[in-house]
N, C-alpha and C positions, 0 to 999 in steps of 0.2 A: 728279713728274708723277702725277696723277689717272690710277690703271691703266686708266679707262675711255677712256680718249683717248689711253691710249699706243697706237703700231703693232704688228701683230704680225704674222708670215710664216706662209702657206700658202702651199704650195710656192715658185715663184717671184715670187707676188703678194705684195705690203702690204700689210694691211686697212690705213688710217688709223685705226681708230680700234677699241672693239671690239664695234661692233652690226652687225648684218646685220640685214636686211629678209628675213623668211622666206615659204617657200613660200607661196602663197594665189592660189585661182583669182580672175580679175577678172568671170568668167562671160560675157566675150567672144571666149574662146579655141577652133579649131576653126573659126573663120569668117575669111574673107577680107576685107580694107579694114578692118581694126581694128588696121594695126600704127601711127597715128599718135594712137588713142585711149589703147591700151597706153604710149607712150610720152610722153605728156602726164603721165600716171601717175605713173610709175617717174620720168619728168624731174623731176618735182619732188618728190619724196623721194629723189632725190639731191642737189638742191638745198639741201633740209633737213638733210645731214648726214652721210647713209650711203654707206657705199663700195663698199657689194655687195647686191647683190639679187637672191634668188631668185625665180626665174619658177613659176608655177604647174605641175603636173605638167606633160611634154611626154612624150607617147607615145612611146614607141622603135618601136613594131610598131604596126598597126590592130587586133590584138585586142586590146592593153593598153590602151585610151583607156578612162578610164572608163566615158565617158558621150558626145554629140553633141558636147558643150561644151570639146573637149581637142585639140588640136594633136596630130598624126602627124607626126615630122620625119622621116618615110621623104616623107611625103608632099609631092612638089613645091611644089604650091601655099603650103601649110604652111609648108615652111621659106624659102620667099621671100619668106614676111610676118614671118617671126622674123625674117631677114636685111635687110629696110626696118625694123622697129623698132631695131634696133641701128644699124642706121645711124645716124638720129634721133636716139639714144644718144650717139651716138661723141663723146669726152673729157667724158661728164658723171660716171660715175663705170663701174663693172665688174658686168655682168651675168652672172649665173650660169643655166644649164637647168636645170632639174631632170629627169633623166631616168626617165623612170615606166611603170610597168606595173601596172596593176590588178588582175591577176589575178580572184580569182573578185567583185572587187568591181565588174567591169566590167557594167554597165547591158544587158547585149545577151547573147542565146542562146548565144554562139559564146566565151563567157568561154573563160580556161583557170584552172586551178590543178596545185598537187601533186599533190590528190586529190582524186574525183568528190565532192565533200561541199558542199552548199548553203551559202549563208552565211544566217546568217538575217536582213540587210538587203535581197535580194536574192531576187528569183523565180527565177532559173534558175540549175540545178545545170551547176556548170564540168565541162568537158572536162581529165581529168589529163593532163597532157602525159606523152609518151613523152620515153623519155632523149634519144632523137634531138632532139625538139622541144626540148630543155631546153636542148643545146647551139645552137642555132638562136636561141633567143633570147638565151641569153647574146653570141652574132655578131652579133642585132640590138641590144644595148648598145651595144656595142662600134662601130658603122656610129651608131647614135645620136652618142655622143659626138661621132664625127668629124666627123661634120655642125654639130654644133653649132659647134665652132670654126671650121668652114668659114664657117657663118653668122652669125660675129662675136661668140659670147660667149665671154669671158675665162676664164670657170669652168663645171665643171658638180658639179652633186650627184645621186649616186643615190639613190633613196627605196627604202629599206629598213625602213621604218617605216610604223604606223596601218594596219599589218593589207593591206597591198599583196601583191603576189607574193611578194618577197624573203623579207616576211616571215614570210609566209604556209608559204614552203619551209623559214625557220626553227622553226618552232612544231611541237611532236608534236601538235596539236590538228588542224591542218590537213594533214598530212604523215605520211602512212600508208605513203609507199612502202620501197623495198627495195631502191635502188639506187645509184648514187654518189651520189645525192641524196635520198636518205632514209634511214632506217634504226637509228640513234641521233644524239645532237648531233654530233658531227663531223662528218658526212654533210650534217646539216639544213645547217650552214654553209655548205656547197661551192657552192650557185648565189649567194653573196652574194659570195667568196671570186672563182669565176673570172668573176661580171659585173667586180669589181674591175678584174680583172687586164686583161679583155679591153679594158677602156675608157682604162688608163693606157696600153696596147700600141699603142693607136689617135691619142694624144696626145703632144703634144714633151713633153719632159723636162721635169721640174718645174711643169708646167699644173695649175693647183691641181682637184684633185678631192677635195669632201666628201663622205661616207658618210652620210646621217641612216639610223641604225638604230634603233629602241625599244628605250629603257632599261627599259620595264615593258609588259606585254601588256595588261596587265586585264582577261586572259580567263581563267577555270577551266581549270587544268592548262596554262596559259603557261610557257614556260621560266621557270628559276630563275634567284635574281642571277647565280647562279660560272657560270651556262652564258651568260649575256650578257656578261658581261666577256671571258669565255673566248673570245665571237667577237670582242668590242672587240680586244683584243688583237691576235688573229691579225690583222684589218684594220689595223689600227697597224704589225704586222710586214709587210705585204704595202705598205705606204710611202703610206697615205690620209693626205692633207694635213689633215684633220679631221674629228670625228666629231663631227654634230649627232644629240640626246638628243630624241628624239620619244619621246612620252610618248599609249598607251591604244590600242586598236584603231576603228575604227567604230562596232560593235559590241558595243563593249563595254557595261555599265549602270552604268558611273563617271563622272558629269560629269569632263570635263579643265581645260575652259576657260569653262564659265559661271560668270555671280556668284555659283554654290553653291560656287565653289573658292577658296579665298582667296588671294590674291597670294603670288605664288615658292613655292606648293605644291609643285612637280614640282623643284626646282631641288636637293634633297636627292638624286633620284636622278643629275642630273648631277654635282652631287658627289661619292657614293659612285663612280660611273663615274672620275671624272676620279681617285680616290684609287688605281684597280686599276690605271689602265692610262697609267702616265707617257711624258711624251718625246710626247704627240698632244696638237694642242686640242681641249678638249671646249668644247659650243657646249649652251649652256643654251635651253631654249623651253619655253613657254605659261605665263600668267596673271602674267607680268612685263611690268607697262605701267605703272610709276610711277618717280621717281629714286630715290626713297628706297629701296626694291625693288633696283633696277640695283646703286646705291652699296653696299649691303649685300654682293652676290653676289661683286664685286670686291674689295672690303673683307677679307673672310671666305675668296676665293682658293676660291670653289665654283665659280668656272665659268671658262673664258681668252673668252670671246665668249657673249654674248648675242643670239639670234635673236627676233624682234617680226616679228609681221604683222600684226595686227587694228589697233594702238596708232600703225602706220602708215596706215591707214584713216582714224583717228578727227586725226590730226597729222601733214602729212608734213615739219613742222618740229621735232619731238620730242627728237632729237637734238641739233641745234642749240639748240634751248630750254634744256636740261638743260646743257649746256658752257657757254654766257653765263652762266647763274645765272636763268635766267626760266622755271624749275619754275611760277610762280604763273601763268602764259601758259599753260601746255600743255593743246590742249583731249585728255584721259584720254579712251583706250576703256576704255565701264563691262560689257564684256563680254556684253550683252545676244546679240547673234548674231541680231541681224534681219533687216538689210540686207546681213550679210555672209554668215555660213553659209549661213542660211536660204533664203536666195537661190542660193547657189551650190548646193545640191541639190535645189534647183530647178529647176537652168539657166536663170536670171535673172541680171541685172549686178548684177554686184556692188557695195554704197556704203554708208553708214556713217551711223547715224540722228544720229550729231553733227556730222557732217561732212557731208550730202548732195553737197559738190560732190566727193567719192571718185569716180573712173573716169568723173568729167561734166565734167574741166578744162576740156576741149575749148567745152562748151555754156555756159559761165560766166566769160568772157571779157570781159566789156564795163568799158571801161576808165574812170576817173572823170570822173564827169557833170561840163560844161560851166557847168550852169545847176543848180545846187545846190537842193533841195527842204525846206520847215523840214515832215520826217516825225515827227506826233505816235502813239507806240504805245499801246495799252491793254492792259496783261496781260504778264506774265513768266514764262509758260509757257514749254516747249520753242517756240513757234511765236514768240509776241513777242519772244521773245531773240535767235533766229537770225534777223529780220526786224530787228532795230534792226543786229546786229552787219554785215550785209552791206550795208544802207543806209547805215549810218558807212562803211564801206569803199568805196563807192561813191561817196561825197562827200558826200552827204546831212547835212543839221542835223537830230540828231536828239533827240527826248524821249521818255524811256520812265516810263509811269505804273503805279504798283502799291498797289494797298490796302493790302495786307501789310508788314510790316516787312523783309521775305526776296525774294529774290529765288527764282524756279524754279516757280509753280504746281505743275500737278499732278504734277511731280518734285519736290517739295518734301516733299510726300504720299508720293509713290513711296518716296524715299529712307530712310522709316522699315522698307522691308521688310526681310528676313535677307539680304545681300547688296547689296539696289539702293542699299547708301547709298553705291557706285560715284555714284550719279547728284547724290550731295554734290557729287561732283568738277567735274563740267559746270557747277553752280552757282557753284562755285568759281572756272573758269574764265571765266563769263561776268563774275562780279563784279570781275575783273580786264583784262576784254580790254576790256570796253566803255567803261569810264573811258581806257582809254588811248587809244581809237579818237573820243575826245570826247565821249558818248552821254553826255546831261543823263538823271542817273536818278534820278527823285523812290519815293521809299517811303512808305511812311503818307501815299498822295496817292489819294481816290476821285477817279476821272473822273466827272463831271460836265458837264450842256451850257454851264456856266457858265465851266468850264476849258477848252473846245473854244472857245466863242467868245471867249475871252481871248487864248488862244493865238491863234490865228487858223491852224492849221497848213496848209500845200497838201494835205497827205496825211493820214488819219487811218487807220492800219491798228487794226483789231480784231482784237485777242487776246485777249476777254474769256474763253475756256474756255468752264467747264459748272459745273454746280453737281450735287449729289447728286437723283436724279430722286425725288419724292413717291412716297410710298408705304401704300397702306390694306389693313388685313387683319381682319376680325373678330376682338378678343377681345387685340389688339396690346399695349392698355393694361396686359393682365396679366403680363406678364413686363418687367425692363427691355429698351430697347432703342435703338439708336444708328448711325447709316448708317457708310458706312467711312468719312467723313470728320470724324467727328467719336471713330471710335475711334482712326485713326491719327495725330491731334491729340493725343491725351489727355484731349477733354473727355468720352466715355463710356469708363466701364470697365466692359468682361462681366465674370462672373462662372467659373467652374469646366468649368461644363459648356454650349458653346456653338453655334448654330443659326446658320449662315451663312444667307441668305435669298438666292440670286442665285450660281450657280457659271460666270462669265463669269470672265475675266484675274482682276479687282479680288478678285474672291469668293476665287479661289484665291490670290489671295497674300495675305491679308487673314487665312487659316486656315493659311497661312506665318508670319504673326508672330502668331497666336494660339498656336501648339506651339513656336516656336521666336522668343525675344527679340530674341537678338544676333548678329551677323555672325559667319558660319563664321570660324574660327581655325584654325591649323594643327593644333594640339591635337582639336580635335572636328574636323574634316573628316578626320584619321587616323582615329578612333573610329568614325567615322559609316560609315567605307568601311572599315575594318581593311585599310589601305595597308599598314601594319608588317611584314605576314604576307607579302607580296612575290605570292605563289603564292594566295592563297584572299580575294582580294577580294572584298567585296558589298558593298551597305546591310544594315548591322545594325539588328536590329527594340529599339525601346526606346520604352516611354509618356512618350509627354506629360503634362505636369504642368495640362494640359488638354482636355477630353474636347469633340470640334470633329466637326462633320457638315455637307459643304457641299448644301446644295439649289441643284436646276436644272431648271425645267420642261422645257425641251426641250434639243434640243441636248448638243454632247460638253461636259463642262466643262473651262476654262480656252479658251474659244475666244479667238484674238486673241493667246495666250503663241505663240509660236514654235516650231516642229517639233522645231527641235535643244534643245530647252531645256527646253521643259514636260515633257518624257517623265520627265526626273530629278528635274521638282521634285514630281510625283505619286509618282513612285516612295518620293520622301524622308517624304510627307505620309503615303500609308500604311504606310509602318515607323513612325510615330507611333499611329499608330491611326484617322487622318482619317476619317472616312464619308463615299462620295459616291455620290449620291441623284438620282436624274433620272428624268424621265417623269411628271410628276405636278403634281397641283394641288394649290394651298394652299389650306385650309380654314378652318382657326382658329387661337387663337394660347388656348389654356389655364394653368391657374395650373401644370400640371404639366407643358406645353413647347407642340411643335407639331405641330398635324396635318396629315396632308396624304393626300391620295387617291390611291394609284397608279392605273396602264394599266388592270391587271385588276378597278379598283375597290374594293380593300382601301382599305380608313383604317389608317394608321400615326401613330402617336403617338412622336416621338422625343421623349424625356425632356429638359428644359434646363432653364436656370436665366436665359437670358438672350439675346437675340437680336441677330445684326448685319448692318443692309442694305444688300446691294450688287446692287440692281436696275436700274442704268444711272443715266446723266445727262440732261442738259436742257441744250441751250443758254442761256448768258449773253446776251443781247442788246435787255435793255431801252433802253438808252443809246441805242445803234445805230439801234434803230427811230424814237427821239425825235430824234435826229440826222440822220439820212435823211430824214423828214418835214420837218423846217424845214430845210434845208440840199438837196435835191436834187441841186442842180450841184457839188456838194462831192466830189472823190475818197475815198470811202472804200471799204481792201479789206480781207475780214473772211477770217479762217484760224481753223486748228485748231479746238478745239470748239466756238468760237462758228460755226463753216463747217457743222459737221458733225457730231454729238455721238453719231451711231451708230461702233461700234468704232474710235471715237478711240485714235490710236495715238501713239508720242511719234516714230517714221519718219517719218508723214504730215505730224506739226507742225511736225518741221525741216523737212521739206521743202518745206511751202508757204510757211513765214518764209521762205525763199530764193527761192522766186516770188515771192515780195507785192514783196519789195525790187527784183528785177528789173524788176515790172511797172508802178513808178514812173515816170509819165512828166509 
C-alpha cells in the first residue's frame, strides 16, 4: 500500500490516511452566526479526502487572541458557535482546536509575554507575566482543552510554534527571565512541558493531542537544532500523540511559504527532527502543495504526516485527486498569499485567488440550470477561465476563444517570473478541467464580429484583458527598448545594464527575472538564506550578473504585490543590487541612459544600456464596442482587464469569472 494512504494512530484516533488540513484562519472567526459558514468549509474538504482538520488558532484566555478575528473558548458565546459547527460536522470526518495564545503578538495593549520586549511586528510593548500568571495560564490551557471536547472536537493541537507564546517562552531572544520559566533551556521548556501536561490531565485517556512546535526560529540567536530536538524529545516523553514541525517566526526576514521558496524546502527540517526523536509522528508543513512533492516525502520516510492549508484553499478535493490518479485535475495553490494571508492580517475573509468560492460555499450554490445557455468567451486569462469553467459547471454550452496558442493570458506572462511559474500549474489545470467539463476550446481563434454572429451565442462574456499601455518619452529612440510584454516573451532582449521605466507589481517583478533567471531551487534558496547555519539566517548580499534600477514617479513601488510577500521580494532585489527610485519626473532618454528630475530638482542621470516599460495597460475592447453597437439587446458581460485595467489583479479576475457565470440569466 502507497504509505500516503495507509492509516496511522494518534493516540486513540485513526487518521485514514496521512494528510491533515492544517491550521489557517478563515478570517470569520471571533464573530457569532459563522458556525454554518465555517462548516460549509471544512465540510467539504472533508468530503475531498482528509480526516482531520485543524481549526484556526482558538484563544484559550481573552489576552491570547491575536487580533478581533479569533475565538475566546472561555468565551460563552464563542464556544456555542464552535459547538453548532461541529454539530454540522458530526460523522464527516474529525476536527481538531487548535489551542492558541499569542503572546506578544496579540494586536491590543494588554498583550502578555515572557518578557517586557516589543516585537517588531507589533506597537505595543507586552506585559511579562509574573510566575503566578504563568501558572494561570497554563490552567487556562488546560480549561481550554476541556471545553474543547466538551464542544465536540475529537483533537486538539497546541501551538507552540511561529513565534506564539510558547514559543516565545522557548527562545533566549524573547525570554529574559529567571525563573522556573526562564533562565537556560531547560527552564525555557517548562511553560510548553506543563501547558502539555495540564491539557492531557483535562482529557480522557488516549484523546489525541498534537504539539506544533518550530523546528527553526529564523530569528538571530534562535535556539539551536540539539536544543529543539531536546524539547521534541521531552514532549514525546511526556506521551504527545504528535509533533507537527512549524517552520520561521512572524517576524522573521525569511520568506516560509511564498513562490520565493521552493516546494518541500522546510521538509528537511522535519526530517532531521523526525531522525532525533523516534517512536512520535512528526507531521511535515509549508510549501508542500503538489504529488510529486507529497510521494517523495513518503517515498524517502522524511516525514509520518503531511500538513496542507493554503493547497486546501486552492482544492478542497486534493487528496482525493492525488489517491484516483487525477494529479492533472488538481487546481495547485501557486502560493501567491493574496486572498489568504493577506487577508487574514487584515482581518478580512479569507479565499483563494484560484478558487474564489473558498469560505463562500455557502453564496455559490445554485444548482444546474434548467434551461442551458450556448456562453461564448473571449480571452483565457485568469478571468475567461474561471468564467467558462463555472458556466460548464453550471450547465451551460460553452466556447472559449483565444488568439494565442496557450492557454492563461496574463499568467501566461506571469508565469516567466522566478517562482510564479507556480501559475504553469493553474494553466495546467484549466487545460485539463475544462475539456473534461465539455468547454469547446478553440486556440489560434481571433474573435471577430464575424465569429459572434456565426456563433450566434445567448451570452458573450469579455475577457479580452489589456494590452501594454503607450508610451512617449523624448530621446527614447536612443537606447534599445521594449515593454514588459515583449521582454517576458522573448521578443526584446536588454542588455547589461537596465532602467525599468514604471515601479508598479509588473515593474518589480519584471527586475525579478532581470537579476534572477530561474526558479528558486533548493540548492540556491539554502544559499540565498544560508538555512545550513540553523542559528545565523539572512539574505545574503551577492551581484547580479545585471546591473537593474527600477523608476517610479510617485507612489511606494511594487504597489498591488501583497503585504506578506513583496517585503521578501524587495528584500531579495536589493541583496542584488536593485536601484529604487521614486519621486520624480522623466526627462529624456540619452545615448548614455536616463534622466530624470527629482523632488528637490536635481537631474540625475542613471547610466544604461537599455530600457524596459512597464507603465500600465489599456483596456482590450475594440470588439466589444463594435459588438455592442450593432447588437444592443445582446447579453454581453465584460470582466477582468477589459472591466477595468487600473491595478488589474489575477484575485479580481477569478473573481469576477465566477460572477459573470453566476450572472447568466
Amino acid at each position: 500500500m502507497n504509505t500516503a494512504f495507509s492509516p496511522i494512530s494518534l493516540g486513540n484516533f485513526t487518521l485514514p490516511n496521512r494528510f491533515i488540513m492544517g491550521s489557517m484562519h478563515l478570517g470569520v472567526e471571533g464573530e457569532t452566526g459563522t458556525a454554518e459558514r465555517m462548516a460549509a468549509f471544512y465540510g467539504k474538504r472533508f468530503e475531498g479526502g482528509v480526516g482531520l482538520i485543524v481549526t484556526g488558532g482558538i484563544s484559550v484566555n481573552e489576552e491570547g487572541k491575536g487580533s478581533r478575528s479569533f475565538f475566546n473558548i472561555q468565551n460563552n458565546e464563542h464556544a456555542h458557535e464552535l459547538r453548532k459547527m461541529n454539530g454540522l460536522l458530526k460523522g464527516k470526518g474529525t476536527m481538531c482546536a487548535q489551542l492558541f495564545h499569542a503572546g506578544r503578538y496579540a494586536a491590543d495593549r494588554g498583550c502578555v509575554a515572557p518578557s517586557a520586549i516589543r516585537a517588531p511586528i507589533n506597537r505595543y510593548v507586552p506585559k511579562a507575566l509574573t510566575e503566578e500568571e504563568c501558572w494561570k495560564t497554563v490552567e487556562d490551557f488546560g480549561k481550554a482543552a476541556k471545553l474543547a471536547e466538551e464542544v465536540g472536537f475529537g483533537a486538539v493541537e497546541i501551538m507552540g510554534s511561529e513565534g506564539y507564546l510558547l514559543n516565545q517562552f522557548f527562545s533566549a531572544v524573547t525570554n529574559k527571565r529567571d525563573d522556573y520559566f526562564g533562565g537556560d533551556n531547560k527552564r525555557r521548556m517548562n511553560l510548553s512541558i506543563e501547558v502539555l501536561r495540564a491539557v492531557k490531565k483535562q482529557l480522557p485517556e488516549g484523546f489525541p493531542v498534537i504539539f506544533r512546535m518550530s523546528g527553526i526560529d529564523l530569528i538571530p540567536g534562535n535556539p539551536s537544532f540539539e536544543e529543539v530536538v531536546q524539547l521534541a524529545n521531552v514532549l514525546r516523553e511526556e506521551k504527545v500523540s504528535a509533533l507537527n514541525i512549524g517552520i520561521g517566526w512572524h517576524e522573521s526576514r525569511i520568506p516560509t511559504i511564498s513562490q520565493l521558496v521552493p516546494r518541500g524546502a522546510w521538509v528537511s527540517i522535519a526530517s532531521r527532527i523526525k531522525e532525533n526523536t523516534p517512536g512520535v509522528p512528526i507531521i511535515a508543513s509549508n510549501r508542500v502543495n503538489d504529488p510529486i512533492t507529497m510521494q517523495q516525502v513518503f517515498d524517502e520516510n522524511r516525514a509520518d504526516i503531511i500538513s496542507m492549508a493554503r493547497p486546501f484553499l486552492a482544492d478542497p478535493f486534493i487528496v482525493k485527486k492525488f489517491q484516483l490518479g487525477m494529479s492533472n485535475r488538481i487546481n495547485t495553490c501557486v502560493a501567491c498569499n493574496q486572498a489568504c494571508l493577506d487577508h487574514a492580517f487584515q482581518e478580512k475573509s479569507v479565499s483563494c485567488i484560484v478558487n474564489p468560492e473558498a469560505v463562500n460555499e455557502l453564496e455559490y450554490t445554485k444548482p444546474k440550470v434548467k434551461d442551458p445557455k450556448k456562453v461564448l468567451i473571449i480571452g483565457t486569462g485568469p478571468a475567461g477561465l474561471e468564467a467558462a469553467r463555472v458556466s460548464a459547471n453550471l450547465g451551460h454550452k460553452v466556447i472559449l476563444v483565444e488568439k494565442a496558442n496557450v492557454l492563461g493570458g496574463q499568467f501566461q506572462l506571469a508565469s516567466h517570473i522566478p517562482g510564479k511559474s507556480e501559475f504553469k500549474e493553474t494553466i495546467r489545470y484549466f487545460s485539463n478541467e475544462l475539456p473534461a467539463l465539455g468547454v469547446d476550446i478553440r486556440l489560434n481563434t481571433t474573435a471577430t464580429l464575424t465569429l459572434l454572429e456565426t456563433e450566434n451565442p445567448d451570452v458573450t462574456i469579455f475577457a479580452s484583458g489589456v494590452k501594454p499601455r503607450e508610451f512617449s518619452l523624448k530621446g527614447l529612440e536612443n537606447l534599445p527598448s521594449g515593454n514588459y510584454s515583449e521582454y517576458l516573451t522573448g521578443k526584446f532582449q536588454p542588455g547589461k545594464r537596465v532602467a525599468v521605466i514604471g515601479g508598479g507589481g509588473i515593474g518589480v517583478d519584471v527586475a525579478h527575472r532581470l537579476t534572477e533567471e530561474e526558479d528558486p531551487t533548493l540548492t540556491s534558496y539554502d544559499k540565498k538564506y544560508n538555512i545550513s547555519s540553523f542559528t545565523e539566517t539572512g539574505v545574503q548580499k551577492e551581484k547580479a550578473h545585471r546591473d537593474v534600477a527600477v523608476f517610479r514617479r510617485n507612489g511606494k513601488h511594487g504597489a498591488g504585490l501583497g503585504p506578506t510577500t513583496f517585503w521578501a521580494l524587495k528584500q531579495e532585489l536589493e541583496s542584488v543590487g536593485v536601484e529604487f527610485y521614486h519621486g520624480l519626473t522623466y526627462k529624456e532618454v540619452t545615448k548614455e541612459g536616463l534622466k530624470v528630475e527629482l523632488k528637490n530638482g536635481e537631474e540625475f542621470l542613471y547610466p544604461c544600456d537599455s530600457l524596459i516599460l512597464c507603465v500600465g495597460q489599456e483596456k482590450e475592447t475594440s470588439l466589444l464596442e463594435e459588438f455592442q453597437n450593432k447588437y444592443p439587446d445582446k447579453q454581453t458581460i465584460v470582466i477582468g482587464g477589459a472591466k477595468d485595467p487600473r491595478n488589474i489583479d489575477a484575485k479580481r479576475a477569478f473573481f469576477e469569472g465566477l460572477e459573470a457565470a453566476y450572472s447568466i440569466n
